[in-house]
BALOBA-1460 file (C-alpha; in Angstrom, 3 decimals):
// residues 218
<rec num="1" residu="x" x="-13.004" y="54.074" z="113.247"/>
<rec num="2" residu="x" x="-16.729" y="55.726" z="113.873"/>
<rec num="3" residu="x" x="-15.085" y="58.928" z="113.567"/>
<rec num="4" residu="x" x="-13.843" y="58.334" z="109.801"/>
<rec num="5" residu="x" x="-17.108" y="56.151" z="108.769"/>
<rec num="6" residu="x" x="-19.109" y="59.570" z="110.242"/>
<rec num="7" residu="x" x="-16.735" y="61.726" z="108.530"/>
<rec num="8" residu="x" x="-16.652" y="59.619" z="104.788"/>
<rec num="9" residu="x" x="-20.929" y="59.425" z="105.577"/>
<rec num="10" residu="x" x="-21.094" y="63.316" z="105.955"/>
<rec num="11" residu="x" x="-19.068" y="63.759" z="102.606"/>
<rec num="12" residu="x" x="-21.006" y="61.493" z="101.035"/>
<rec num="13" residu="x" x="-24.371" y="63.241" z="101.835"/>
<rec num="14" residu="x" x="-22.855" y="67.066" z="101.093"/>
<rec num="15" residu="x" x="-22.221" y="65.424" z="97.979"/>
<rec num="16" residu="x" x="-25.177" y="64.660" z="96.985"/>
<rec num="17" residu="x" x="-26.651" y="67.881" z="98.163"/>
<rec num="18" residu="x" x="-24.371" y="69.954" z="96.119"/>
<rec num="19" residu="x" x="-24.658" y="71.873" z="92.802"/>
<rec num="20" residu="x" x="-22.221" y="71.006" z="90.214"/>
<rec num="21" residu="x" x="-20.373" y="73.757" z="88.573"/>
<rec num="22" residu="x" x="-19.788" y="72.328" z="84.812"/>
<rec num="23" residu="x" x="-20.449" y="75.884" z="83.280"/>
<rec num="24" residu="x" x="-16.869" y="77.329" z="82.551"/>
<rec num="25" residu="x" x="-17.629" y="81.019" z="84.112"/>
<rec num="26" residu="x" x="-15.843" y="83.200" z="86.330"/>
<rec num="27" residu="x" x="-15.263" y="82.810" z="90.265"/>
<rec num="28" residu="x" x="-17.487" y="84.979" z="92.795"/>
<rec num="29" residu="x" x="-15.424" y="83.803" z="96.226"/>
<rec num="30" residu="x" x="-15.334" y="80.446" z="96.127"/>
<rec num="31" residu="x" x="-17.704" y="79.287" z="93.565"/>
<rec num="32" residu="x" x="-18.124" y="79.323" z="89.879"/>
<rec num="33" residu="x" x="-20.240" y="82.311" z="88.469"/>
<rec num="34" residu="x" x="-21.777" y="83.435" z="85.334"/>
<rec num="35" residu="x" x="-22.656" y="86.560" z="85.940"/>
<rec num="36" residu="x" x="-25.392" y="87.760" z="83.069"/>
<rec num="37" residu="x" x="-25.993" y="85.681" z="80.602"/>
<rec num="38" residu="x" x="-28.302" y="84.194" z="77.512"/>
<rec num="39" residu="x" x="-29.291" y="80.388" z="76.377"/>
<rec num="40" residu="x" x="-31.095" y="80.161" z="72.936"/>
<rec num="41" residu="x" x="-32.832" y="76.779" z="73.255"/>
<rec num="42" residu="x" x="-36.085" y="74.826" z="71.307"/>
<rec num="43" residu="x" x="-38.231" y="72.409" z="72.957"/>
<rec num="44" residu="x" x="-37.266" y="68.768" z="71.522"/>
<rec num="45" residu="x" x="-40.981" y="67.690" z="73.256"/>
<rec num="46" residu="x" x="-42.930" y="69.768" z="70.541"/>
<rec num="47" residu="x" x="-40.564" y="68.638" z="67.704"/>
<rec num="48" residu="x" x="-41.943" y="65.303" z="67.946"/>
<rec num="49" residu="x" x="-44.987" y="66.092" z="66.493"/>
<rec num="50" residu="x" x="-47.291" y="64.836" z="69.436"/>
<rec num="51" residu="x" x="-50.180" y="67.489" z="70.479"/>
<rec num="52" residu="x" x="-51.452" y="68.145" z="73.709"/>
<rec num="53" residu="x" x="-53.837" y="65.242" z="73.705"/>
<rec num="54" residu="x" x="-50.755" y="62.908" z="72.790"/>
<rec num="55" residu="x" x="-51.964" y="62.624" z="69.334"/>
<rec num="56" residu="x" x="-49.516" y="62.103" z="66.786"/>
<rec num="57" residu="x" x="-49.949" y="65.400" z="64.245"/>
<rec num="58" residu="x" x="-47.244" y="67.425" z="63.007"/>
<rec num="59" residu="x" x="-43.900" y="69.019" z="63.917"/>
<rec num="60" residu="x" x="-44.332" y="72.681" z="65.688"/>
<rec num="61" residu="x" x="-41.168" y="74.438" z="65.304"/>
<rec num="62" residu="x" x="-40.361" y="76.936" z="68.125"/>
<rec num="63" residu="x" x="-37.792" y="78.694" z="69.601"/>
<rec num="64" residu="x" x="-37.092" y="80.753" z="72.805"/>
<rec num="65" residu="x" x="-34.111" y="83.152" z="74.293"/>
<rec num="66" residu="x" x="-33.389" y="83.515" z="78.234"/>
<rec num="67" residu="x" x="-32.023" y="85.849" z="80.053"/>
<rec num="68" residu="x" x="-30.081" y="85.157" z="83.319"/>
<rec num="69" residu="x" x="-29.199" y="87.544" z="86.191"/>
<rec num="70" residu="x" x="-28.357" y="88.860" z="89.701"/>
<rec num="71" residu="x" x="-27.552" y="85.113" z="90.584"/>
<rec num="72" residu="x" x="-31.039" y="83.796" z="90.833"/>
<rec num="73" residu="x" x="-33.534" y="85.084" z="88.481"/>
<rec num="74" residu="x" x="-34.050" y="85.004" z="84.588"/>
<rec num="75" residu="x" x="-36.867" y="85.501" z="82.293"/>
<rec num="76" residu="x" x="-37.555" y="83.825" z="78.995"/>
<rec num="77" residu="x" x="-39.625" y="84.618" z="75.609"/>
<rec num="78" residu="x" x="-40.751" y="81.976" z="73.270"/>
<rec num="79" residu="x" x="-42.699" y="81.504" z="70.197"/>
<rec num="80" residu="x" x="-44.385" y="78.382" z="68.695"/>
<rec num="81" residu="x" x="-45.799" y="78.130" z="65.351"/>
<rec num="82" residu="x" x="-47.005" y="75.347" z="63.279"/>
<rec num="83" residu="x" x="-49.284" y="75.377" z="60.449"/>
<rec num="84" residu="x" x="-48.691" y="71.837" z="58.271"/>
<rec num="85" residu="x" x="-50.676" y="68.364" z="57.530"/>
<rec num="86" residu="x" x="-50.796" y="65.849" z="59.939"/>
<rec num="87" residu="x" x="-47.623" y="63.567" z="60.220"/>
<rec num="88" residu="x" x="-47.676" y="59.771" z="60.731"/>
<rec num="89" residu="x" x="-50.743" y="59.014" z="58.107"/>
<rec num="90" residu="x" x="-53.282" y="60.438" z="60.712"/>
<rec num="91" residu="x" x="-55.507" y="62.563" z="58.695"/>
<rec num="92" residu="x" x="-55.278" y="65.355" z="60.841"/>
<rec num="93" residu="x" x="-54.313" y="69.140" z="60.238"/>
<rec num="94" residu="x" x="-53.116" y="71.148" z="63.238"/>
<rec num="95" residu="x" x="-52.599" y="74.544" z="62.863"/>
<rec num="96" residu="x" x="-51.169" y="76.371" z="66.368"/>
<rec num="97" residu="x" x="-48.889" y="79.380" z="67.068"/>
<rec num="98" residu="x" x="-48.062" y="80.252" z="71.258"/>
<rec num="99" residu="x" x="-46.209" y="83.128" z="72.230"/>
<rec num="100" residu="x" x="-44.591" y="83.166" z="75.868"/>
<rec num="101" residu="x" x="-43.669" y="85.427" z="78.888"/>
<rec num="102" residu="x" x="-42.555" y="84.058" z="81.629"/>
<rec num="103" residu="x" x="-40.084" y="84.939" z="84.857"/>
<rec num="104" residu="x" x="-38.467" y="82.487" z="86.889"/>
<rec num="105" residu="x" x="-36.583" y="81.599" z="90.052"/>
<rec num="106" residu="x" x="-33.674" y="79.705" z="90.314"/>
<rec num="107" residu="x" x="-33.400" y="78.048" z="94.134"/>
<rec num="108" residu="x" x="-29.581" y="77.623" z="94.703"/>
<rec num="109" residu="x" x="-28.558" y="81.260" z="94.038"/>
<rec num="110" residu="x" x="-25.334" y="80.811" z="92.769"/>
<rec num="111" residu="x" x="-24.995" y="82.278" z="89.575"/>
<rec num="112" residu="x" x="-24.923" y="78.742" z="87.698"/>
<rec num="113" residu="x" x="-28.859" y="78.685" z="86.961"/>
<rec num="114" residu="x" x="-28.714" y="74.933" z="87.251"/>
<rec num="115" residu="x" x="-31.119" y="72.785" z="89.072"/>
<rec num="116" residu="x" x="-34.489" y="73.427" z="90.094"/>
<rec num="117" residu="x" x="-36.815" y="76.419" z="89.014"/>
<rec num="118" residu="x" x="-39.727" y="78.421" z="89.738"/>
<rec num="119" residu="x" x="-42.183" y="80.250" z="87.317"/>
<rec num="120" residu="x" x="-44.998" y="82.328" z="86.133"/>
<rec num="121" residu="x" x="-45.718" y="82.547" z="82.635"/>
<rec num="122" residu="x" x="-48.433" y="84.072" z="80.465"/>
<rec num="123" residu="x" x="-49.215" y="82.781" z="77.013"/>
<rec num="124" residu="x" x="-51.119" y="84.018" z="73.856"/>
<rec num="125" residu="x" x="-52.186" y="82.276" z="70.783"/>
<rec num="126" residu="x" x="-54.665" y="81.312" z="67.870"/>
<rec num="127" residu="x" x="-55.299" y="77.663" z="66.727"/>
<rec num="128" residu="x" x="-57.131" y="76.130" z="63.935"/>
<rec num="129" residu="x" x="-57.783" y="71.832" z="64.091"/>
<rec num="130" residu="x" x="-59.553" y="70.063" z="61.538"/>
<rec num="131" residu="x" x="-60.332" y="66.165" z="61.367"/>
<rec num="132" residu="x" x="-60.045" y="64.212" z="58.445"/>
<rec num="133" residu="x" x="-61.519" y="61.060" z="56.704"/>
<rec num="134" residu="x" x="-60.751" y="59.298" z="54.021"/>
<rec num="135" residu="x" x="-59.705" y="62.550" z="52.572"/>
<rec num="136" residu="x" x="-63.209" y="64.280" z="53.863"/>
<rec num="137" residu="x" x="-63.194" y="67.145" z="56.453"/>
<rec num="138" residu="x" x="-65.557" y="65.507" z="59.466"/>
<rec num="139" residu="x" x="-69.002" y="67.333" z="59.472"/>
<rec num="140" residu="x" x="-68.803" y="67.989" z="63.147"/>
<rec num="141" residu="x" x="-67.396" y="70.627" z="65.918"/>
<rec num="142" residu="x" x="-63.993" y="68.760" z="66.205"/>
<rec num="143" residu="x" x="-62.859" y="71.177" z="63.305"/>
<rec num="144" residu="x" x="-62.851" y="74.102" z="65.035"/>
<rec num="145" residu="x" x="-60.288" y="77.412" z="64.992"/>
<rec num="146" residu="x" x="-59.926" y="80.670" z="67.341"/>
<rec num="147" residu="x" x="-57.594" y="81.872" z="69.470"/>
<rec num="148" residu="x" x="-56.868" y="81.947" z="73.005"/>
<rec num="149" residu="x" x="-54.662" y="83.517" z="76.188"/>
<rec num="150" residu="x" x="-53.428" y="81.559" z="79.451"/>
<rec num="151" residu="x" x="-51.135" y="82.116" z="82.179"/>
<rec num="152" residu="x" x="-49.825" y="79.729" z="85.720"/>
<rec num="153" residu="x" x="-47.025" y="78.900" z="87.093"/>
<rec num="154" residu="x" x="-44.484" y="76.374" z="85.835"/>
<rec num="155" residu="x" x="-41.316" y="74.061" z="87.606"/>
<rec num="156" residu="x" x="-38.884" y="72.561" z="85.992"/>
<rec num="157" residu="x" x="-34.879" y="71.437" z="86.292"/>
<rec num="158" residu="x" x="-32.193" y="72.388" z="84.347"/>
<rec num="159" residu="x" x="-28.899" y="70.258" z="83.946"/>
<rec num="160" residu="x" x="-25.185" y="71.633" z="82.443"/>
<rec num="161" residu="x" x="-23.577" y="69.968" z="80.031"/>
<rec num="162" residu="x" x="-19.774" y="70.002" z="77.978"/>
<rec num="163" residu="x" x="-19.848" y="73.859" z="79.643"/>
<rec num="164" residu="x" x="-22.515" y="75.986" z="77.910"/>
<rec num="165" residu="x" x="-24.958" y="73.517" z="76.815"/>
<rec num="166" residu="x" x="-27.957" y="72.430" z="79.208"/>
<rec num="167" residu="x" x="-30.961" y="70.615" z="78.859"/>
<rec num="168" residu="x" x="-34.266" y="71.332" z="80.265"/>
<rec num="169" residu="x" x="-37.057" y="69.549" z="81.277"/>
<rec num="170" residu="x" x="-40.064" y="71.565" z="82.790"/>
<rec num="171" residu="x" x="-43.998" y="71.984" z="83.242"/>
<rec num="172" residu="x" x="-47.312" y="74.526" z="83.277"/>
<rec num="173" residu="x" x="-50.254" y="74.415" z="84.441"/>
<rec num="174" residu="x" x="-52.858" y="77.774" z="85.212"/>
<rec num="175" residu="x" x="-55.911" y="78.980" z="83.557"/>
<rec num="176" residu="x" x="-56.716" y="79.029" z="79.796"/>
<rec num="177" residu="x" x="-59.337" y="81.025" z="77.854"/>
<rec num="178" residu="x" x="-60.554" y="80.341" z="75.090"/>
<rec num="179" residu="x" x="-62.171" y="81.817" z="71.750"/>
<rec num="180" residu="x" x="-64.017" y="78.828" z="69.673"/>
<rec num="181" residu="x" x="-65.209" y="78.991" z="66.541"/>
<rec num="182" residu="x" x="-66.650" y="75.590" z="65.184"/>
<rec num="183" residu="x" x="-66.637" y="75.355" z="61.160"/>
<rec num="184" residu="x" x="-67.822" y="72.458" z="58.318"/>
<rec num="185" residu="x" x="-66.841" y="72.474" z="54.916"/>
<rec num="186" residu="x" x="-69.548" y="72.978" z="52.205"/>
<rec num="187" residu="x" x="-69.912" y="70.983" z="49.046"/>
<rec num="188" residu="x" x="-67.595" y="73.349" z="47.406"/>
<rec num="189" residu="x" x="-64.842" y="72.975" z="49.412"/>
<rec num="190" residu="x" x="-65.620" y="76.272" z="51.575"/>
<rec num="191" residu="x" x="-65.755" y="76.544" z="55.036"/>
<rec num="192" residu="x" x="-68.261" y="78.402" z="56.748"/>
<rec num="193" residu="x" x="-68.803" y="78.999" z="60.701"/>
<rec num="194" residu="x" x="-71.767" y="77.166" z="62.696"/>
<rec num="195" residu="x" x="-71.047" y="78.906" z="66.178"/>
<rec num="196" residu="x" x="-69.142" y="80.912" z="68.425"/>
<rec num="197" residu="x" x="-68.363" y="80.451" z="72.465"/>
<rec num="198" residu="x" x="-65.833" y="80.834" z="74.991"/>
<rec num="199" residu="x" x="-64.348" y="78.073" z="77.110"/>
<rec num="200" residu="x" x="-62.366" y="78.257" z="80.120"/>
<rec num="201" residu="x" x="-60.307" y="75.134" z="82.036"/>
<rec num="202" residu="x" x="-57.420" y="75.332" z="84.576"/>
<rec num="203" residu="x" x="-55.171" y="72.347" z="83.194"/>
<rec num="204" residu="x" x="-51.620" y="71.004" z="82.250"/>
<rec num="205" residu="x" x="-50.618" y="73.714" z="79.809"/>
<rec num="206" residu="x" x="-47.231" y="72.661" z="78.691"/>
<rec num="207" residu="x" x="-44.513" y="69.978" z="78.681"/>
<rec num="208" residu="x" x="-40.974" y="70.824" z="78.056"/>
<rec num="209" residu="x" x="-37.871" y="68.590" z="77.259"/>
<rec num="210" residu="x" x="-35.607" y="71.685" z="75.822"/>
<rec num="211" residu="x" x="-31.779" y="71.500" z="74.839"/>
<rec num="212" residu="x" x="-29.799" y="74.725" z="74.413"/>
<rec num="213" residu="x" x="-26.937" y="76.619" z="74.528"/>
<rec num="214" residu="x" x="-25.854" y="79.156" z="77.221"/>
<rec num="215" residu="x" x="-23.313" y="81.952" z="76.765"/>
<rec num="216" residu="x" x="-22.038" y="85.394" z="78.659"/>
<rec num="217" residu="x" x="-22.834" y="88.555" z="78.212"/>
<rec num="218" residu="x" x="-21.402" y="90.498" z="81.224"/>
């Protein structure tokens, strides 16, 4: 009787150590493999319209394409760009565009790219945020534009789902740069610059919640 409960108890914990092959690939031995392959995916976190600061502003569309290969490594490229009115009745216009590198490392090794990842990613940008009040621009450095460059390391999970589609969720952090260039708005409607200066953070750079769609190449 102690030998089955230790034998059910060890299946039980292999279990729950295991990867699970959903993606409908081809066998390498004994396991499921996809050999190279590409997801097109979008980040559903930046759809929502909240900004970095968890403000509620506007939608940023974006899109990136990944590569997958030699069982444990991919790299991905990714573009952001949003230039509308602020959503939600908040006055606010945020203008952004982010353009992405970055490599990664998938831990189990098995060709399925599921589960958890390792990165380093460098990012490049411009930006341009303006306040609003009662239909006024705010005379003040909050509306500001420039443009900027960062780069960390990110770690995330991936999950398969109904074969080729996965969902994503992931996060950055590293070093950002930045380019400011505070502006007010004359009486004419212009705006003009007021100053010019660089500022530099190390920070949470990125939140991802992405759903996409995997297929084979080779």
């Amino acid at each position: 009787m102690k030998k089955q409960l230790l034998l059910l108890l060890s299946f039980v914990v292999s279990g729950m150590f295991a990867p699970v092959y959903l993606y409908a690939g081809e066998k390498k031995g004994n396991a499921p493999h996809y050999g190279i392959s590409v997801a097109v995916k979008t980040n559903l976190y930046s759809l929502t319209g909240f900004t970095p600061d968890f403000e509620y502003a506007t939608v940023m569309p974006n899109l990136e394409a990944e590569l997958f290969f030699s069982d444990r490594w991919s790299i991905s490229v990714s573009g952001l760009y949003s230039h509308f009115e602020g959503c939600y009745d908040t006055g606010r216009f945020w203008g952004v565009s982010a353009y992405t590198l970055q490599p990664r490392f998938w831990f189990y090794g098995d060709g399925l790219f599921q589960g958890p990842f390792a990165g380093v990613y460098g990012r490049i940008g411009d930006f341009d945020i303006r306040r609003r009040y009662n239909g006024d621009l705010k005379r003040s450095t909050d509306n500001k534009t420039g443009h900027y460059w960062e780069t960390g390391i990110s770690a995330g999970w991936s999950f398969a789902f109904c074969q080729n589609w996965l969902l994503e969720l992931s996060a950055s952090c590293g070093y950002l740069h930045a380019t400011v260039m505070p502006y007010e708005p004359n009486p004419a409607g212009e705006f003009y610059q007021t100053a010019r200066y660089g500022k530099s953070r190390f920070d949470l750079t990125g939140i991802s919640i992405s759903l996409g769609y995997r297929f084979k190449v080779k």
